[in-house]
C-alpha positions in Angstrom: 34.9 -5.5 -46.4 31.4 -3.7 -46.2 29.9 -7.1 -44.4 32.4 -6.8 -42.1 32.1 -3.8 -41.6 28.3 -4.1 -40.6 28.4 -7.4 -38.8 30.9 -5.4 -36.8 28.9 -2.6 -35.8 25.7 -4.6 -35.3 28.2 -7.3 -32.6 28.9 -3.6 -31.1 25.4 -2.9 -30.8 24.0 -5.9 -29.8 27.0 -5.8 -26.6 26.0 -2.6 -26.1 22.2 -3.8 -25.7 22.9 -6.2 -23.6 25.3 -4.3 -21.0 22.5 -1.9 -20.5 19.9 -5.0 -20.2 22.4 -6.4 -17.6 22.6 -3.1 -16.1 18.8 -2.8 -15.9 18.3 -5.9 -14.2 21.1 -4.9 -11.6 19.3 -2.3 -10.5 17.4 -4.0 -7.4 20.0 -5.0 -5.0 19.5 -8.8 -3.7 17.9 -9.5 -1.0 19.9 -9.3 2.8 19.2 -11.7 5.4 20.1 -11.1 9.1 19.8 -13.9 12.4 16.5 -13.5 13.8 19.5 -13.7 17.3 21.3 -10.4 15.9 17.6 -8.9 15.3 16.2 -9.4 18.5 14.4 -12.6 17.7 14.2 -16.3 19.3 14.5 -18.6 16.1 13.2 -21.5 17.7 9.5 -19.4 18.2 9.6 -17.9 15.3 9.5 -21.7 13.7 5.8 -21.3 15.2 4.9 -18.5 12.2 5.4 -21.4 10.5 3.6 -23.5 11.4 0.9 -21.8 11.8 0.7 -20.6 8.2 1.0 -24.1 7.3 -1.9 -24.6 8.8 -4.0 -21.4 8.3 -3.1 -21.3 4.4 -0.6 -18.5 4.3 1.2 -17.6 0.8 3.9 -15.8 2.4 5.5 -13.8 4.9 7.9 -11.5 6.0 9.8 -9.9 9.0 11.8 -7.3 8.4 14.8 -5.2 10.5 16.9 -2.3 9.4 15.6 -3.7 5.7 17.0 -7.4 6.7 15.2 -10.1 6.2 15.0 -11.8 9.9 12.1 -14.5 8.4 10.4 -15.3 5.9 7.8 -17.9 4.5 6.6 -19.4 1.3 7.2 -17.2 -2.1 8.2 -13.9 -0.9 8.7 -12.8 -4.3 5.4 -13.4 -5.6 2.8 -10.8 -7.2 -0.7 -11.2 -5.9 -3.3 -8.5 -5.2 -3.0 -6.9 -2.5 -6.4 -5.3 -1.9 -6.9 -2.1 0.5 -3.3 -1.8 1.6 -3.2 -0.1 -1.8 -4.5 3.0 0.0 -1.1 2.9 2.1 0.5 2.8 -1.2 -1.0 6.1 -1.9 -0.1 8.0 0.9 3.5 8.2 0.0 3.3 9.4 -3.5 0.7 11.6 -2.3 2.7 13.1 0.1 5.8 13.1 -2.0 3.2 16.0 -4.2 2.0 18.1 -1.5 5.1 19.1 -0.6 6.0 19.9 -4.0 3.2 21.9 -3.9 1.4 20.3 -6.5 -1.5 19.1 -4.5 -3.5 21.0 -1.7 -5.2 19.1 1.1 -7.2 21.8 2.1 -8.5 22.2 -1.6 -12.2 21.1 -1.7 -14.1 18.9 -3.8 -16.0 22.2 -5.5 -12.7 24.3 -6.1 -11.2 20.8 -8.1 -14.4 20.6 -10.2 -14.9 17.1 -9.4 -18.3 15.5 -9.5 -19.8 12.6 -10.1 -23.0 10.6 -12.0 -25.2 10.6 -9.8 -24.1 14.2 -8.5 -22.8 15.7 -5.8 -24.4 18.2 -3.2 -23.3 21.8 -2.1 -22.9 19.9 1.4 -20.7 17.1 -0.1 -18.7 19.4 -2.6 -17.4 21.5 0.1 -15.4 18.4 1.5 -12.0 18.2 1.2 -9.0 16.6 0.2 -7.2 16.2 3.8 -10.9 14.5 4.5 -10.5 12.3 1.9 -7.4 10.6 3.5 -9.1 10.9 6.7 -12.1 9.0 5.3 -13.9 11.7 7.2 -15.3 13.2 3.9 -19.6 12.7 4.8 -19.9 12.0 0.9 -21.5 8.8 0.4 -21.8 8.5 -3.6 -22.1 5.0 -4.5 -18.5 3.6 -5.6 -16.5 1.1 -6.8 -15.3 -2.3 -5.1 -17.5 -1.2 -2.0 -17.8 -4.5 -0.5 -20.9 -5.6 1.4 -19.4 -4.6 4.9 -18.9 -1.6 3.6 -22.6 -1.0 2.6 -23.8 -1.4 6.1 -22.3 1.4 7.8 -22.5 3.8 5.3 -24.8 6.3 6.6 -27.3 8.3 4.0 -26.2 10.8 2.1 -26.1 14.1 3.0 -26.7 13.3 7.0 -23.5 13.9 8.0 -21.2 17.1 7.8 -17.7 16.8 6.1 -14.9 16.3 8.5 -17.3 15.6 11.5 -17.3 11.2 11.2 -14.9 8.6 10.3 -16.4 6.2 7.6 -14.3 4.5 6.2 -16.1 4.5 2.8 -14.2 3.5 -0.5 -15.6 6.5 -2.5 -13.4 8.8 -0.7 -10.6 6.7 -1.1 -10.7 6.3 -5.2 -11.7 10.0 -5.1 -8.1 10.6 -3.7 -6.6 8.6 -6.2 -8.2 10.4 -8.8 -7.2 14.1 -7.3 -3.4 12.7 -7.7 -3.9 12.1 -11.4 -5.6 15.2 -12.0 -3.0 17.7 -10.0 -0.1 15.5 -11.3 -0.7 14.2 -14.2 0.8 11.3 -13.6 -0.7 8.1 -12.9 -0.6 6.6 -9.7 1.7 3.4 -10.7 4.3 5.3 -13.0 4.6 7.6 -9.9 5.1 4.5 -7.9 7.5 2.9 -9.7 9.6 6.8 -10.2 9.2 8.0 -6.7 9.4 5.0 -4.2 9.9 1.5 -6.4 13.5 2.4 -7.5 14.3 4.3 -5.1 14.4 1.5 -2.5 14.9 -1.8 -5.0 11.7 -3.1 -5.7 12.2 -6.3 -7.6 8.9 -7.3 -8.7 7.4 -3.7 -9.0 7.8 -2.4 -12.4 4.7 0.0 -12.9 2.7 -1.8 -15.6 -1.0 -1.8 -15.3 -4.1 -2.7 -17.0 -7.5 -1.4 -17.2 -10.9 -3.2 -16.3 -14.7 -2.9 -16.6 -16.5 -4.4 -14.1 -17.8 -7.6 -15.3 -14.7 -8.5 -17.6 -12.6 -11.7 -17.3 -9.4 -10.5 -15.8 -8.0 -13.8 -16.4 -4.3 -14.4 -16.0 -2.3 -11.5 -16.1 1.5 -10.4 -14.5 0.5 -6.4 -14.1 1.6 -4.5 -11.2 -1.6 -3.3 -11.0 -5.1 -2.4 -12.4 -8.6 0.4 -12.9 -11.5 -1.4 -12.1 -14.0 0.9 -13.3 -18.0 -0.1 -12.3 -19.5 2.7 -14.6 -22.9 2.2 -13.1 -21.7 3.5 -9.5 -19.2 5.9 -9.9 -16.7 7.3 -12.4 -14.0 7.1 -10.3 -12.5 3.5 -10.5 -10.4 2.2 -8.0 -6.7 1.5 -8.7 -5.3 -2.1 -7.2 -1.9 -2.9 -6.5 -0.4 -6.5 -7.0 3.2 -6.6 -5.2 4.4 -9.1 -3.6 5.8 -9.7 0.0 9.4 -8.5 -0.6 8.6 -4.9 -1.8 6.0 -4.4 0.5 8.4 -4.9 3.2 10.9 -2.6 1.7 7.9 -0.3 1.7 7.5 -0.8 5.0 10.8 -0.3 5.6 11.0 3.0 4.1 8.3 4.1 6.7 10.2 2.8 9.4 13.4 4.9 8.5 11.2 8.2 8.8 11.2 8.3 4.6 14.9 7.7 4.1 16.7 5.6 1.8 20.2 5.3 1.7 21.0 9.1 2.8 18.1 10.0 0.5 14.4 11.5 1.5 12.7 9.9 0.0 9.0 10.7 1.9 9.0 13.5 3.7 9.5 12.9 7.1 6.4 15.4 8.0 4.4 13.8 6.2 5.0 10.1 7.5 4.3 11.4 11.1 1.3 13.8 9.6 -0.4 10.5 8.1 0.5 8.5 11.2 -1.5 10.4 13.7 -4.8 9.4 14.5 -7.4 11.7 13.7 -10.8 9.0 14.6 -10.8 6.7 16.9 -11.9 3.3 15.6 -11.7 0.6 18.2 -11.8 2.5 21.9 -11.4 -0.4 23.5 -7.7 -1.4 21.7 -6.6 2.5 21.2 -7.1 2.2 17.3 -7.4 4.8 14.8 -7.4 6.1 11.4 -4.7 8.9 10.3 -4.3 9.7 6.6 -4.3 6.2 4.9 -2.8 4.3 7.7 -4.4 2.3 10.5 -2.9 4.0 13.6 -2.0 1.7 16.6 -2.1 4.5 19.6 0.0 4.7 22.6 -1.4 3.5 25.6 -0.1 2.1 29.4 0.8 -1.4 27.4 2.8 0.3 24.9 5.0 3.1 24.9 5.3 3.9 21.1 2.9 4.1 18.5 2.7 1.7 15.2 0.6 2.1 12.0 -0.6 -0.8 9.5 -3.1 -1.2 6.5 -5.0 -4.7 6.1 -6.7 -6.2 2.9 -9.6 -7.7 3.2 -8.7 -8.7 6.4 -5.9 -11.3 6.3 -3.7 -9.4 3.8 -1.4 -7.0 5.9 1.6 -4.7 6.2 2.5 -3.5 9.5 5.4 -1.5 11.0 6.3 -1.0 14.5 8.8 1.8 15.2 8.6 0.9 19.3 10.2 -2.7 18.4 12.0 -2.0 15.0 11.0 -4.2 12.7 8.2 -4.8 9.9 5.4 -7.5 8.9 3.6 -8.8 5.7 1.4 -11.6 6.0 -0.1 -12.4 2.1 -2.5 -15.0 1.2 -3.4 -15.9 -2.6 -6.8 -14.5 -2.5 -6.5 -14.2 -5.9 -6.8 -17.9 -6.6 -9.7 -18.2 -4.1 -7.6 -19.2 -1.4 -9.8 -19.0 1.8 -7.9 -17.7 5.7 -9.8 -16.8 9.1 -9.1 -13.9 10.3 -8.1 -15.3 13.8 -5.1 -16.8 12.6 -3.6 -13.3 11.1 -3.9 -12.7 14.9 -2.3 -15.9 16.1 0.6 -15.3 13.4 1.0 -11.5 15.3 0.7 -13.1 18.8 3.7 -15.6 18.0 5.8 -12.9 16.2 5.9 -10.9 19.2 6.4 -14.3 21.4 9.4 -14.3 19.8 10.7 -11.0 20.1 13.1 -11.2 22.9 
């Protein structure tokens, strides 16, 4: 009777595990397709994306209306690294805390106590944090993944005062990072995952990371992300995202819907338009600039609306245009070496809006 009793309970509990296991994985709602007719699209151009990432060596790609999948190509639902667009990622959770109050832009580098190994000046510690999104900071500490481009136009330090040049400079950027952590105590991939990831029904994104010295085998590994800390340059590591196509197109979808989600505000709508205005110009000749963590495309006589997009290493890249309603990911499996010019990322934009009708 007693063994009955038991197995009873334990087929009660194990039901129980698995509704809420079931449950669990229900949580992100499947994907939604729309006609690229019904979205504004020729389908016969947009067979051109493809085959130019046939030939250019995409991974994957998505456009995306009203959070619909118009087109897509290769393994959308793939993790892989996607490099500096992880300083897009930033912005909302980072905005999300200022207006909770729990982070101050105008707060400066001296009143957070932040330094670093090789120190900081009175110049540089009167920077701020607004300047840190801006990448108009003028502190030019050595830092983590600084890549050789980088290097050159990094001006010396101390020549230039905070807030007067755009540099886009990656010790600023892991800086920022850091500030979240330290005001929120939260780090920057939980907050992901609790503020925007469920929220909008990430699939892949679940919030795990991993932490790295520079020099260490990463190996495989299934993270959402990961420190990279290069102890020799700067205590501040920098924080990489690995998502793949799908969720950054929600992402970019939540953008596009001013920050809401289902009724819900999920970004503050301030914000969004905040971190979408240009502050430097970086290419006069195209009307580009740089807001808070966004690459601002600029209204001009061509185009009546602005957009805003992040790249990664240069072929990676999310975009969203508001003007035409719809968002792009182009991904490329940089992490297994994969090699893409640059110039195709451009031929895949020139055909996507070929095809808009």
């Amino acid at each position: 009777m007693v063994k009955g009793m038991q197995l009873a309970r334990f087929s009660l509990l194990l039901g129980f595990c698995l509704f809420l296991a079931g449950c669990s994985l229900q949580q992100a709602p499947e994907p939604r397709y729309i006609s690229p007719e019904v979205a504004g699209f020729d389908d016969e151009k947009l067979q051109q994306l493809t085959e130019i990432a046939e030939e250019a060596g995409s991974s994957s790609i998505v456009l995306m209306h009203e959070g619909q999948i118009v087109y897509s190509y290769g393994d959308i639902f793939e993790k892989h690294t996607i490099h500096s667009i992880r300083k897009s990622m930033l912005n909302s959770i980072f905005g999300i805390y200022v207006e909770r109050g729990m982070i101050d832009l105008d707060a400066t580098i001296d009143s957070l106590d932040l330094d670093d190994i090789h120190g900081l000046s009175e110049l540089e510690k009167s920077a701020t944090v607004r300047q840190l999104l801006q990448a108009r900071s003028g502190i030019y500490h050595p830092s983590a993944a600084t890549s050789a481009g980088m290097l050159r136009n990094i001006p010396e330090r101390n020549s230039v005062e905070p807030g007067t040049q755009y540099v886009y400079n990656n010790w600023d950027f892991n800086v920022a990072g850091a500030i979240f952590e330290q005001q929120t105590g939260l780090s920057i991939y939980k907050a992901f995952l609790e503020e925007i990831a469920k929220p909008i029904g990430m699939r892949q994104y679940q919030g795990d990371y991993v932490t790295y010295q520079e020099g260490d085998e990463l190996g495989e590994y299934e993270a959402d992300g990961f420190y990279m800390h290069e102890p020799e340059l700067s205590k501040y590591p920098d924080y990489h995202f690995r998502m793949s196509a799908y969720d950054m197109a929600l992402y970019g979808q939540l953008y596009l819907n001013g920050g809401m989600w289902n009724g819900e505000q999920i970004i503050p709508q301030g914000w969004i338009e905040e971190s979408t205005t240009s502050y430097s110009v970086t290419n006069p000749y195209m009307d580009f600039g740089y807001g808070y963590l966004w690459n601002v495309i600029n209204p001009n006589e061509e185009r009546a609306t602005k957009s805003f997009y992040h790249t990664g290493v240069g072929v990676h890249m999310l975009a969203v245009y508001p003007g035409s309603d719809f968002v792009f990911v182009h991904r490329v499996q940089t992490e297994e070496g994969v090699e893409f010019n640059q110039q195709n990322l451009y031929r895949l934009i020139g055909a996507m809006f070929s095809a808009k009708d």
